[in-house]
C-alpha positions in Angstrom: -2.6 43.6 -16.2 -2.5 40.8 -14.4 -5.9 38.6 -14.1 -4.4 36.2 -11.7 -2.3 35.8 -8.3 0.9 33.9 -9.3 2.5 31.6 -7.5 4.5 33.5 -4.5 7.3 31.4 -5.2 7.2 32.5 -8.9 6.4 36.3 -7.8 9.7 36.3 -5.8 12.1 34.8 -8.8 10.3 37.2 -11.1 11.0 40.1 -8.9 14.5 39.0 -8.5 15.0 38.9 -12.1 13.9 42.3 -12.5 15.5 44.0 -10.1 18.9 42.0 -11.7 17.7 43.3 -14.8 17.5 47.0 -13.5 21.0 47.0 -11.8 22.3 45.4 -16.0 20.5 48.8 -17.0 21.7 51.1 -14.6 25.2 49.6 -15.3 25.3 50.0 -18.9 23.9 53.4 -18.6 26.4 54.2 -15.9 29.3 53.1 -18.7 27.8 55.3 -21.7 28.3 58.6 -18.8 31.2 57.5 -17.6 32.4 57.2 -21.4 35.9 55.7 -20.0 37.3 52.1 -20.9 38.9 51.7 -17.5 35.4 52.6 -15.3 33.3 50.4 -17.6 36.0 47.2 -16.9 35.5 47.8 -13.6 32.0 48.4 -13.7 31.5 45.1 -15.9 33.6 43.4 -13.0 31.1 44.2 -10.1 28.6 42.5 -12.6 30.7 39.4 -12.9 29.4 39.3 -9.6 25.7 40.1 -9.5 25.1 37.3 -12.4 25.9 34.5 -10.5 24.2 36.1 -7.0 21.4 36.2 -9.2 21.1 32.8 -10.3 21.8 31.2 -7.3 19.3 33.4 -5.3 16.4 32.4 -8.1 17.3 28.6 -7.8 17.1 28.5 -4.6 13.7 30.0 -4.3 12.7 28.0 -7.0 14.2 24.9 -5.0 12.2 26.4 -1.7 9.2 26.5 -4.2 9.4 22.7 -5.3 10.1 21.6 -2.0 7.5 19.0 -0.9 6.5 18.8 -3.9 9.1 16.4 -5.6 11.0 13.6 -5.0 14.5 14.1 -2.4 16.1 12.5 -5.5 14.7 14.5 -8.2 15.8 17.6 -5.7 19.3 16.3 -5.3 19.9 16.0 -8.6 18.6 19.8 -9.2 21.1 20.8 -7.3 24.1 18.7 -8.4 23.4 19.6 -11.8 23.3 23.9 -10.5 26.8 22.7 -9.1 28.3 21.0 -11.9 27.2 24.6 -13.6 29.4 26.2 -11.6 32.1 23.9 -11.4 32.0 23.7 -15.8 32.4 27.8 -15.9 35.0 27.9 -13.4 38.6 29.3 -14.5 
């Protein structure tokens, strides 16, 4: 297993991956049951919103993890550039 206490930072984005990871299973799973092309749309829809929960929730405990550590500009610039990935895959 593990020989070494990871960052707490890093423990919490991991964790937060998994457990997104876990509701991708459970949703895909969910679709094979349900076996219907109108349940798995909407199913696929409530993940259109769990991705980008996700992300944001990680980068901004990644962002808590850093802070301190770097630069205000360096942080900004994080952030603009987590915006601008938002504002590119916008409709």
């Amino acid at each position: 297993m593990f020989f070494f206490l990871p960052d707490k930072h890093v423990l919490a984005m991991a964790a937060v991956r998994v457990l997104s990871s876990m509701i991708e299973l459970t949703a895909a799973i969910l679709m094979l049951k349900l076996n219907r092309v109108e349940a798995a749309l909407k199913i696929n829809a409530t993940l259109a919103f769990v991705g980008p929960t996700v992300m944001l929730t990680v980068m901004a405990l990644g962002l808590w993890g850093l802070a301190g550590k770097i630069s205000p500009v360096k942080m900004l610039t994080i952030i603009l550039g987590v915006g601008l990935i938002f504002y590119g895959v916008r409709r």
